[in-house]
C-alpha positions in Angstrom: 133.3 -63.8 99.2 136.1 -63.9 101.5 134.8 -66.1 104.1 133.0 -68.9 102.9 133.2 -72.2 104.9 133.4 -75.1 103.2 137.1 -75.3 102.5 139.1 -74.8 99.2 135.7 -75.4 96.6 134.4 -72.1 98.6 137.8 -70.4 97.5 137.7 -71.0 94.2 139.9 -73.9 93.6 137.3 -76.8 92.7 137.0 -78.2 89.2 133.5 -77.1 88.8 131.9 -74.0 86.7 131.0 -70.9 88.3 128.1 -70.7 89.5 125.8 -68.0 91.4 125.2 -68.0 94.9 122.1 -65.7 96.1 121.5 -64.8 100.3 118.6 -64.3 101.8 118.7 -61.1 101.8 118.7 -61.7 97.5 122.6 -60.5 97.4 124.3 -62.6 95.1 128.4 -63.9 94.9 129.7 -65.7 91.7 131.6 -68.6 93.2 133.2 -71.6 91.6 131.4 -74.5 93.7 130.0 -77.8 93.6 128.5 -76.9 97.3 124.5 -77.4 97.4 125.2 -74.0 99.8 127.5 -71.7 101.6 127.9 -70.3 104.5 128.6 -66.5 104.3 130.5 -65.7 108.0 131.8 -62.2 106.8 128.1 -60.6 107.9 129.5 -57.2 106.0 126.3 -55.4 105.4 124.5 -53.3 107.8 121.8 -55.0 107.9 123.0 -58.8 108.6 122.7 -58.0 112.8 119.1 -57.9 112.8 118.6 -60.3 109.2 115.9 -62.5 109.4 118.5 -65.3 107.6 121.2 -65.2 110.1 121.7 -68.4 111.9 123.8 -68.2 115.1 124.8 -71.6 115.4 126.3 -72.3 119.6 129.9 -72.4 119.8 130.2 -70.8 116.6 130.3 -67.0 114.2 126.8 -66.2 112.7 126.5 -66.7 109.3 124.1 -66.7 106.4 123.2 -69.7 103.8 123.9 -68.8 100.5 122.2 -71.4 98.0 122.6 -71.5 93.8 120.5 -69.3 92.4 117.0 -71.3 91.0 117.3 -73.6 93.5 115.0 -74.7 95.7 114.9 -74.5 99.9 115.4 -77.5 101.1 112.3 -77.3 103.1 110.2 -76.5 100.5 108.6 -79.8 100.1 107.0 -79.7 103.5 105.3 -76.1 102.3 102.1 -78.2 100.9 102.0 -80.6 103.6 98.6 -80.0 105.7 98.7 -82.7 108.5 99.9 -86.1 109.4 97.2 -88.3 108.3 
């Protein structure tokens, strides 16, 4: 994973063990991060254009969140909320 943001843990220099990054689209990188996610800016595959994951942030590329594997989204907690009561 060439371009990663999130400086030199992203390249592979950080002290912690490899772990497994997985996109949205279920692709998945073995990186060596302590990152809770990545950001995947290379958009290589011909599907990332029209992927329902890419965020195109203003003033910056597009890119793609890639998260450890078996971890949760960070919005999942609000999935069983119902209302504001």
């Amino acid at each position: 994973m060439s371009k990663a943001r999130g400086g030199e843990k992203a390249q592979g220099f950080s002290s912690s063990a490899p772990r497994t990054f997985r996109a949205g689209c279920d692709r998945e990188w073995i990186v060596q991060s302590a990152e809770p996610d990545l950001a995947y800016t290379e958009q290589a595959f011909p599907e990332c254009p029209t992927c329902p994951h890419r965020v195109e942030p203003e003033g910056g590329p597009p890119f793609c969140t890639l998260r450890p594997v078996g971890t949760p989204h960070p919005f999942a907690v609000l999935a069983g909320l119902t209302g504001l009561e």
